[in-house]
MARKOL-209741 format. One record per residue (C-alpha): x, y negated, z negated; residue number from 1; residue in three letters. Coordinates in Angstrom, 3 decimals. Layout:
<atom><x>X</x><y>Y</y><z>Z</z><resi>NUM</resi><resn>ALA</resn></atom>
...
//
This chain:
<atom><x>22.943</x><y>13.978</y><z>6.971</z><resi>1</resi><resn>UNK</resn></atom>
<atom><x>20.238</x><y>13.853</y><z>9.876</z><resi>2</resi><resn>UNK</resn></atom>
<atom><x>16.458</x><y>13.942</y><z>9.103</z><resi>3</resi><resn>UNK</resn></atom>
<atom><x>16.417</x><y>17.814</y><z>10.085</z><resi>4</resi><resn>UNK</resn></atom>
<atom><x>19.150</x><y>18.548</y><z>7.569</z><resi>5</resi><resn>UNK</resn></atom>
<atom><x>16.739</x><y>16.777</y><z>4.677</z><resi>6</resi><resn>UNK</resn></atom>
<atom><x>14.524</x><y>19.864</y><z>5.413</z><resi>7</resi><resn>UNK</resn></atom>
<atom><x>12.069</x><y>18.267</y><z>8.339</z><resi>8</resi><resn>UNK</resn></atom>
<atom><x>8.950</x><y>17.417</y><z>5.937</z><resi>9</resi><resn>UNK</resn></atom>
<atom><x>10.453</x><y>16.489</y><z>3.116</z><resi>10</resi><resn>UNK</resn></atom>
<atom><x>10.285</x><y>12.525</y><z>3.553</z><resi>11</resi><resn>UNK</resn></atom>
<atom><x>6.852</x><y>13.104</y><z>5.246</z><resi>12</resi><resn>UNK</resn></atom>
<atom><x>5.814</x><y>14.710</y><z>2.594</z><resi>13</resi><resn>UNK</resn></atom>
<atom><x>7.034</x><y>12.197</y><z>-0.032</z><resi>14</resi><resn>UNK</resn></atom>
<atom><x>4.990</x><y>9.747</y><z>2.223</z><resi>15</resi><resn>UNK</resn></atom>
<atom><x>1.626</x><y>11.580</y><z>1.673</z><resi>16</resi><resn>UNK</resn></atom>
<atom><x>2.337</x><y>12.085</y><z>-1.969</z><resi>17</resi><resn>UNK</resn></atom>
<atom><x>3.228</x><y>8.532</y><z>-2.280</z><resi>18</resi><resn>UNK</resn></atom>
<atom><x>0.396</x><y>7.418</y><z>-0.279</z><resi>19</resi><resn>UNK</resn></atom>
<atom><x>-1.893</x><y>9.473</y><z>-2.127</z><resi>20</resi><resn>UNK</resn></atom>
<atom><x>-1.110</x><y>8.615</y><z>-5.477</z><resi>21</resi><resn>UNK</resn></atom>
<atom><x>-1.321</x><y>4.638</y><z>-4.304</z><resi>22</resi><resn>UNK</resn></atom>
<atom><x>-4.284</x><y>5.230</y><z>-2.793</z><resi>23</resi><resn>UNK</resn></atom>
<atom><x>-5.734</x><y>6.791</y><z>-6.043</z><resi>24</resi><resn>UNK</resn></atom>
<atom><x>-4.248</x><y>3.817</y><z>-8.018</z><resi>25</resi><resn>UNK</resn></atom>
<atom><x>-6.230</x><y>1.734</y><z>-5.894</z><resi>26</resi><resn>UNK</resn></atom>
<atom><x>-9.550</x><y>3.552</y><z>-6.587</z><resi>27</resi><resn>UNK</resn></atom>
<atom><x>-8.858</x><y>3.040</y><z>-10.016</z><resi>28</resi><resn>UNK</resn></atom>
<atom><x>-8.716</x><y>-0.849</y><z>-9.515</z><resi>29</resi><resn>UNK</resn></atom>
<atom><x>-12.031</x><y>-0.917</y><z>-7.328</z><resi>30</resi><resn>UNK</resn></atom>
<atom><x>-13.432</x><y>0.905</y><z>-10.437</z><resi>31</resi><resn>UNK</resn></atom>
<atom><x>-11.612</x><y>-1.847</y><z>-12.896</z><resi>32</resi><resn>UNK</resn></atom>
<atom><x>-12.997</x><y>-4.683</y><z>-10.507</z><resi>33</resi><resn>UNK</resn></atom>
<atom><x>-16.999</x><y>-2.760</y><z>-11.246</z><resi>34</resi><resn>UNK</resn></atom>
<atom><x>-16.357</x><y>-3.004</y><z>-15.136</z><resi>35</resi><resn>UNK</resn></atom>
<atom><x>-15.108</x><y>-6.409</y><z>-14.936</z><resi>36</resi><resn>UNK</resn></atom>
<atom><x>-18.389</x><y>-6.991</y><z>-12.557</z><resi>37</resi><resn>UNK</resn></atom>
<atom><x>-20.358</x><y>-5.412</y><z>-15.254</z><resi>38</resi><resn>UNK</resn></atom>
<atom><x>-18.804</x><y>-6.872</y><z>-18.547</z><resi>39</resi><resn>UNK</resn></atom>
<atom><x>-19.172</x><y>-10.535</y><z>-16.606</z><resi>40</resi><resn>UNK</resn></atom>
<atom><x>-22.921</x><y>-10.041</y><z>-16.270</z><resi>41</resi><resn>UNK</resn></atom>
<atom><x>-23.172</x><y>-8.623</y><z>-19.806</z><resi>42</resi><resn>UNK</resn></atom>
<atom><x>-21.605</x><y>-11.632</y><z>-21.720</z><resi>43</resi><resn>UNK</resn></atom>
<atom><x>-24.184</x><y>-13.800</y><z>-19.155</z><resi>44</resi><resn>UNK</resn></atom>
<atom><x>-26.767</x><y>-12.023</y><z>-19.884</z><resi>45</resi><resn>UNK</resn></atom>
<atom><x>-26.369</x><y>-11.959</y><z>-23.937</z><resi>46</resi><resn>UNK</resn></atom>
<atom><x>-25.514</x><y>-15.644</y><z>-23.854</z><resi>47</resi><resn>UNK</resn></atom>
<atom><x>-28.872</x><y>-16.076</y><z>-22.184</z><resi>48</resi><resn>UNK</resn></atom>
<atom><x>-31.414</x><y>-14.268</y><z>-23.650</z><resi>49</resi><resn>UNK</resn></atom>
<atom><x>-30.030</x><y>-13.701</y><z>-27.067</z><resi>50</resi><resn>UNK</resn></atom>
<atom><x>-27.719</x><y>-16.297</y><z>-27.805</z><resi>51</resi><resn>UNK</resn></atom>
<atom><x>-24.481</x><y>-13.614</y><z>-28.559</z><resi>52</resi><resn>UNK</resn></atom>
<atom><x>-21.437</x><y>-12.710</y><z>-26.995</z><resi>53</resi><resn>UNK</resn></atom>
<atom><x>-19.338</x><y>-10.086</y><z>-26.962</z><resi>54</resi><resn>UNK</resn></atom>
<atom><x>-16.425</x><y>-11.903</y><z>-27.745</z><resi>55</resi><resn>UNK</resn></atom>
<atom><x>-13.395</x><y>-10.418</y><z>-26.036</z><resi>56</resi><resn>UNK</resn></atom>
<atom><x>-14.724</x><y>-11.050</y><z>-22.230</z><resi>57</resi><resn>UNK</resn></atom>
<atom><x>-11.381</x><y>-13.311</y><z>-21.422</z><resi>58</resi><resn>UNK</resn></atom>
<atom><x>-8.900</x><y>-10.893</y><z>-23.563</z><resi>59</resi><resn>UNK</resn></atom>
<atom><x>-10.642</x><y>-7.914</y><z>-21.606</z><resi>60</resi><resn>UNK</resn></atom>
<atom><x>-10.662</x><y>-9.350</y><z>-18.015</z><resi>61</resi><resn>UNK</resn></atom>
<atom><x>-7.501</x><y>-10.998</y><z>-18.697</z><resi>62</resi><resn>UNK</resn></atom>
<atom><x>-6.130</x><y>-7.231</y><z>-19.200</z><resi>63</resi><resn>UNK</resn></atom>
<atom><x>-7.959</x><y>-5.713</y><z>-15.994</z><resi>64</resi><resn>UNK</resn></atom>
<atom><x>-6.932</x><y>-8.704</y><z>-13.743</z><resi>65</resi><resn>UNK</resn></atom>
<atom><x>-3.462</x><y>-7.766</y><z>-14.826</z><resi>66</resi><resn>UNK</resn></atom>
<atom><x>-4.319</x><y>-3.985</y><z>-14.390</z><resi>67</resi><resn>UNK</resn></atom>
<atom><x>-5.397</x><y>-3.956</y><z>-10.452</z><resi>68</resi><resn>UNK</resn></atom>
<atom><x>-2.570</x><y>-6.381</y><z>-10.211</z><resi>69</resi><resn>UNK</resn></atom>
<atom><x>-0.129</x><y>-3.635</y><z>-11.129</z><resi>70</resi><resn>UNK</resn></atom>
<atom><x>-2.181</x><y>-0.851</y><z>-9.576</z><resi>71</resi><resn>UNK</resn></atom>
<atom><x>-2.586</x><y>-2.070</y><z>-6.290</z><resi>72</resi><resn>UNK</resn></atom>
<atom><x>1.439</x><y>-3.112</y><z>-5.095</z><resi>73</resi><resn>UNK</resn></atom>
<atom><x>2.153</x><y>0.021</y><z>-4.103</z><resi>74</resi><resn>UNK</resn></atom>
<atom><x>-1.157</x><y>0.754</y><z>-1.341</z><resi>75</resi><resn>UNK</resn></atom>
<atom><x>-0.333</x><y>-2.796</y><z>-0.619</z><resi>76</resi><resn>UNK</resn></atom>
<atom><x>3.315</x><y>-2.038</y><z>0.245</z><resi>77</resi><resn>UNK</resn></atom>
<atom><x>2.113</x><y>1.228</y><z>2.415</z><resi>78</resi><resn>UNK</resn></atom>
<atom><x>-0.519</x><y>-1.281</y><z>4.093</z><resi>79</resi><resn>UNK</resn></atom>
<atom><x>1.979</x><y>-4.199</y><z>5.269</z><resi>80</resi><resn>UNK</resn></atom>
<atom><x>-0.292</x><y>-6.270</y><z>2.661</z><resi>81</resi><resn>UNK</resn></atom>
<atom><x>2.038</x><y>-8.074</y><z>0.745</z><resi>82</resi><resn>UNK</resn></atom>
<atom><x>3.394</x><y>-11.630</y><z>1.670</z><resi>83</resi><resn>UNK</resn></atom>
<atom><x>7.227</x><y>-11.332</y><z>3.691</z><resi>84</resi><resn>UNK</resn></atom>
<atom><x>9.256</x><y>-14.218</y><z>4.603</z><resi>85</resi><resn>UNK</resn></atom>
<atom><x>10.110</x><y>-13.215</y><z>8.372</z><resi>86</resi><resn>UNK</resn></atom>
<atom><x>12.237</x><y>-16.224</y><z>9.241</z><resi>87</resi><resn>UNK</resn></atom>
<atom><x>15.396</x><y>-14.336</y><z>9.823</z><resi>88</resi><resn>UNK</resn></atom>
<atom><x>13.585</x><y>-10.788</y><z>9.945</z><resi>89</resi><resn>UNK</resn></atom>
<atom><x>11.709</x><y>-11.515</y><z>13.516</z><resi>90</resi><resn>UNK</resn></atom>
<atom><x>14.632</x><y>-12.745</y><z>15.196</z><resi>91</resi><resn>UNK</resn></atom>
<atom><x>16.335</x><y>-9.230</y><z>14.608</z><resi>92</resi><resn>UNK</resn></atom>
<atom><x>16.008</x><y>-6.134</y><z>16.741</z><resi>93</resi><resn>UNK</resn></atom>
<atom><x>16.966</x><y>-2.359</y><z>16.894</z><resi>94</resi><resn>UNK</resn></atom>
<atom><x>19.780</x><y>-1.625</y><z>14.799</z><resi>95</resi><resn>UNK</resn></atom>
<atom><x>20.428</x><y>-4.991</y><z>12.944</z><resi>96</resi><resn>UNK</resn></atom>
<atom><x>16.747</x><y>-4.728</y><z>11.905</z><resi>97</resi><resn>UNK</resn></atom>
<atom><x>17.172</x><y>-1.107</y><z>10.976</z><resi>98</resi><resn>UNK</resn></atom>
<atom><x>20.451</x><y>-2.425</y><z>8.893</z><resi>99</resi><resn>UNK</resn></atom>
<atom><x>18.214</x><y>-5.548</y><z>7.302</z><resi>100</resi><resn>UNK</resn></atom>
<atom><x>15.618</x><y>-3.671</y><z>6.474</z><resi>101</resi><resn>UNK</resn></atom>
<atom><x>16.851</x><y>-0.636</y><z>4.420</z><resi>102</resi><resn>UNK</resn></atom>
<atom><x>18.931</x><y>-3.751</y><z>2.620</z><resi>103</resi><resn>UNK</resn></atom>
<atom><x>16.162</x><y>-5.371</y><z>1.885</z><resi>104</resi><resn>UNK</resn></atom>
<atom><x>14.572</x><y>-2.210</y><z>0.695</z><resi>105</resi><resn>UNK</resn></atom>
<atom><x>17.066</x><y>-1.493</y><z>-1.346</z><resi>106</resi><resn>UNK</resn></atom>
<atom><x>17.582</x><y>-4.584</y><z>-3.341</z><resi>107</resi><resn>UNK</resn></atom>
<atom><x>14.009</x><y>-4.618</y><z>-3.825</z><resi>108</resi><resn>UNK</resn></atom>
<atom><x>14.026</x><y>-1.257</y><z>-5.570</z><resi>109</resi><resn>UNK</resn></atom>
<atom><x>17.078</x><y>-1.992</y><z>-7.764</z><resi>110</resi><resn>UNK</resn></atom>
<atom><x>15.232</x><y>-5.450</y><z>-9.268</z><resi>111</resi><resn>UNK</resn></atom>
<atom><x>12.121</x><y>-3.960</y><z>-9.128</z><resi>112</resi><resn>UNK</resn></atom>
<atom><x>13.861</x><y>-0.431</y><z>-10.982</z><resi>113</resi><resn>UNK</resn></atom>
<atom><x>15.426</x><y>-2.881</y><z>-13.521</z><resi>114</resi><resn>UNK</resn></atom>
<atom><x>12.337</x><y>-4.736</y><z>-14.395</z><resi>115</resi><resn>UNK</resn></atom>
<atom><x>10.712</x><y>-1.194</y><z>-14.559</z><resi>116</resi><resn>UNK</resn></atom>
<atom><x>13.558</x><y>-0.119</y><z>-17.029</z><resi>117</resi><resn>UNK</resn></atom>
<atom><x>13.228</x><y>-3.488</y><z>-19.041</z><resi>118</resi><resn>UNK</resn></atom>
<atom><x>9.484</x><y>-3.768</y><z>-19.379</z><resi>119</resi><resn>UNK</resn></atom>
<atom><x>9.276</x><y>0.442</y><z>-20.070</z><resi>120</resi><resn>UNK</resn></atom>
<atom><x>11.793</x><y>0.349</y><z>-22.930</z><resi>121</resi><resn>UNK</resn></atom>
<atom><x>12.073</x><y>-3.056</y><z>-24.442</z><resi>122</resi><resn>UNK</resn></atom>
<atom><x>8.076</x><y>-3.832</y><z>-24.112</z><resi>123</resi><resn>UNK</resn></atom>
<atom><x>5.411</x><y>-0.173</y><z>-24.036</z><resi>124</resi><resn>UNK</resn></atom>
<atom><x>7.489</x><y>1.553</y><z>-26.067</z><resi>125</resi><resn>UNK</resn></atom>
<atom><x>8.514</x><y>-0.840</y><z>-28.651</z><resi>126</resi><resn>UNK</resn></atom>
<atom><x>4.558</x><y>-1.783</y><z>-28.524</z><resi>127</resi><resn>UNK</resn></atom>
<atom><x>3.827</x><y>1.960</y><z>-28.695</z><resi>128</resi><resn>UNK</resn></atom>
<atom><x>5.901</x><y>2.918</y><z>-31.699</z><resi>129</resi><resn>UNK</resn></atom>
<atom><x>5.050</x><y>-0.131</y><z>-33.963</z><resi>130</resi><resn>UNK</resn></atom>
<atom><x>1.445</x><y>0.369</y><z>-33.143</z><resi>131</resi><resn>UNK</resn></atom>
<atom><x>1.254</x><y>-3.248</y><z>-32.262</z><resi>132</resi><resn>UNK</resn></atom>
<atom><x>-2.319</x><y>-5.003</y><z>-31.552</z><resi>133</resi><resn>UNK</resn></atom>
<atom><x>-3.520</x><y>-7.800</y><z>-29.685</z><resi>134</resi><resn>UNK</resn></atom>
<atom><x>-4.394</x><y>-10.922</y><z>-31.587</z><resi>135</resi><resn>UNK</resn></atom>
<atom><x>-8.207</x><y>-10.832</y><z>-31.055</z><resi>136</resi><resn>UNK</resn></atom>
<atom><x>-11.274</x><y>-9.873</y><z>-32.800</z><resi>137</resi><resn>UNK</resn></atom>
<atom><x>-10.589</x><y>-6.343</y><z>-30.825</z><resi>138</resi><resn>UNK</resn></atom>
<atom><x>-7.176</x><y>-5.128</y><z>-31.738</z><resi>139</resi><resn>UNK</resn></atom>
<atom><x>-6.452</x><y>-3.661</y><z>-28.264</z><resi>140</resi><resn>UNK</resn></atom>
<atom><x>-3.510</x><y>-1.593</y><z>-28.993</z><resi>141</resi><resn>UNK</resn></atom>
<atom><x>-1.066</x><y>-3.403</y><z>-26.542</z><resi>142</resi><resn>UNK</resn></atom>
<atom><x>0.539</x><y>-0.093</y><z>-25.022</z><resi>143</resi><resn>UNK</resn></atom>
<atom><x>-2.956</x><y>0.339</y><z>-23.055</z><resi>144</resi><resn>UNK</resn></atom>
<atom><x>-3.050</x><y>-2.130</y><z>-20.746</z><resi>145</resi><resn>UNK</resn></atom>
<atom><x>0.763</x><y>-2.497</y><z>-20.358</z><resi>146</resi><resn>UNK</resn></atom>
<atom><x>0.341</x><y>1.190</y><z>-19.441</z><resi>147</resi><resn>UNK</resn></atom>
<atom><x>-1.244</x><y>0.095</y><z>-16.146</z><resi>148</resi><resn>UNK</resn></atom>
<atom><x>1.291</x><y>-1.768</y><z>-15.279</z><resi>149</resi><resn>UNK</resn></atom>
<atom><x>3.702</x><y>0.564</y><z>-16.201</z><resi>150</resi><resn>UNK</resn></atom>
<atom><x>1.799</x><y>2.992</y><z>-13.785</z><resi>151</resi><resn>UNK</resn></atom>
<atom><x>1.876</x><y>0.301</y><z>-11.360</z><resi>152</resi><resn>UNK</resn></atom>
<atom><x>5.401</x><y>-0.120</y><z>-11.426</z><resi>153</resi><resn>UNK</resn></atom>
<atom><x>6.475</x><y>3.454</y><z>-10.834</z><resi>154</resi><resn>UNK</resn></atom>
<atom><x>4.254</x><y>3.672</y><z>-7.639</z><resi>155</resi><resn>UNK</resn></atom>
<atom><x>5.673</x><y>0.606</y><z>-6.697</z><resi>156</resi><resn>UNK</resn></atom>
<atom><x>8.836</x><y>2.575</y><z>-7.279</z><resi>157</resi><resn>UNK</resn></atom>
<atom><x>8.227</x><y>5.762</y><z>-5.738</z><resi>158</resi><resn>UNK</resn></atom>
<atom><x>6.314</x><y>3.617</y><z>-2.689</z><resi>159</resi><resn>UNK</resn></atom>
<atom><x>9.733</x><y>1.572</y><z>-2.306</z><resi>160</resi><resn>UNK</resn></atom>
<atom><x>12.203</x><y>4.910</y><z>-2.309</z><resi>161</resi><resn>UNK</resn></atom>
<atom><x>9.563</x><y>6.197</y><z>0.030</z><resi>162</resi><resn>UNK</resn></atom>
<atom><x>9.891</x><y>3.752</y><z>2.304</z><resi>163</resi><resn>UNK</resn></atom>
<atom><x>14.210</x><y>3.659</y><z>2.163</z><resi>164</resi><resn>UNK</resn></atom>
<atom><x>13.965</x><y>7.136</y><z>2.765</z><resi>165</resi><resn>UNK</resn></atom>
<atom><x>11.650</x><y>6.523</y><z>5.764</z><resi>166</resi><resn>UNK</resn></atom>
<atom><x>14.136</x><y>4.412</y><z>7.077</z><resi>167</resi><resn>UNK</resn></atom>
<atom><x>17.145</x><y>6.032</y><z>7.061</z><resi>168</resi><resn>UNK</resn></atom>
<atom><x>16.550</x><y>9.179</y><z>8.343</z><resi>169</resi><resn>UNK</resn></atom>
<atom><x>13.310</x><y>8.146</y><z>10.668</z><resi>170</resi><resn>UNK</resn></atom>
<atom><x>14.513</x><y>4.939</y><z>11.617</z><resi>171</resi><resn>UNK</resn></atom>
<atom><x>11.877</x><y>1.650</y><z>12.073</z><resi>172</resi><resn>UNK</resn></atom>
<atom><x>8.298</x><y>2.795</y><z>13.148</z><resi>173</resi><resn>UNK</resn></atom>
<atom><x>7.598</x><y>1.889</y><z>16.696</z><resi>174</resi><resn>UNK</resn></atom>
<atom><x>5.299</x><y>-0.984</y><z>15.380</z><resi>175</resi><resn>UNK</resn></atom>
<atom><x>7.665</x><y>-2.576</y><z>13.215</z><resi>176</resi><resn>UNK</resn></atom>
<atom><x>9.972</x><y>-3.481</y><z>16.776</z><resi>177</resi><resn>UNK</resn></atom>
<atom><x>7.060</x><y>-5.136</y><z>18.380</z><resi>178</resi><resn>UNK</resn></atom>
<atom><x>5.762</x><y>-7.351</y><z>14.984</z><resi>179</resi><resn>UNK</resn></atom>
<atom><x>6.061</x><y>-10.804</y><z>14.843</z><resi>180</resi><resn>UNK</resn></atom>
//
């Protein structure tokens, strides 16, 4: 099956869904990094002037920390931001690249699928149905912030697939033959 028989603009426009839905999840960490910023200068400033806190600053940034972690793989995948080991990866070119590359791809979706699978069913929605609670003065239901990262994980997903698809029926962008 070529890239025209796929329909033309499907994959591209899987890429601009994809890219707009990571790029959203990245607003939403910028917005989580501001009410971390903002509950940090809070607990200082009751600690200060009135001798109080508000108790659940580590438990809360502890929770966002993990939430823009999640949040922002996928716009970090679409932006070449996350950390490769090129050792064997630079010395290929053209088609063995091509080949290396949708494998690597690949596995990467399957492990990252599974782990989606295994955290989605045997962690949220076990957490979700026995309405279990952190261990804090709070008693953050724990399905809320594992929801980010379940978020997180099916960009991460849909980012991955994106990019597979990408490279089997567009081949390796032009700038991706000249990296190093």
């Amino acid at each position: 099956m070529s890239y025209v028989a796929l329909g033309g603009t499907t994959v591209e426009a899987l890429e601009r869904l994809s890219y707009r839905l990571a790029k959203l999840a990245a607003y939403l960490s910028a917005i989580i990094v501001c009410y971390m910023l903002g509950h940090i200068m809070l607990e200082i400033a009751l600690r200060v002037f009135l001798s109080k806190s508000t108790y659940v600053l580590d438990e809360f940034v502890a929770y966002a920390t993990a939430a823009i972690t999640f949040l922002c793989l996928a716009y970090a995948l679409h932006d070449n931001a996350l950390i490769r080991v090129g050792i064997l990866l630079h010395r290929l070119r053209g088609k063995a690249r091509l080949v290396f590359e949708i494998f690597s791809v690949a596995t990467t979706l399957v492990l990252i699928g599974i782990l989606t699978y295994y955290f989605w069913t045997k962690t949220f929605w076990r957490d979700l149905k026995l309405h279990r609670l952190s261990e804090s003065i709070a008693e953050i239901p724990l399905w809320i912030p594992e929801l980010f990262a379940v978020i997180g994980l099916f960009l991460f997903m849909l980012q991955l697939l994106t990019m597979l698809l990408s490279l089997i029926f567009k081949g390796l962008p032009a700038t991706k033959e000249v990296e190093e």
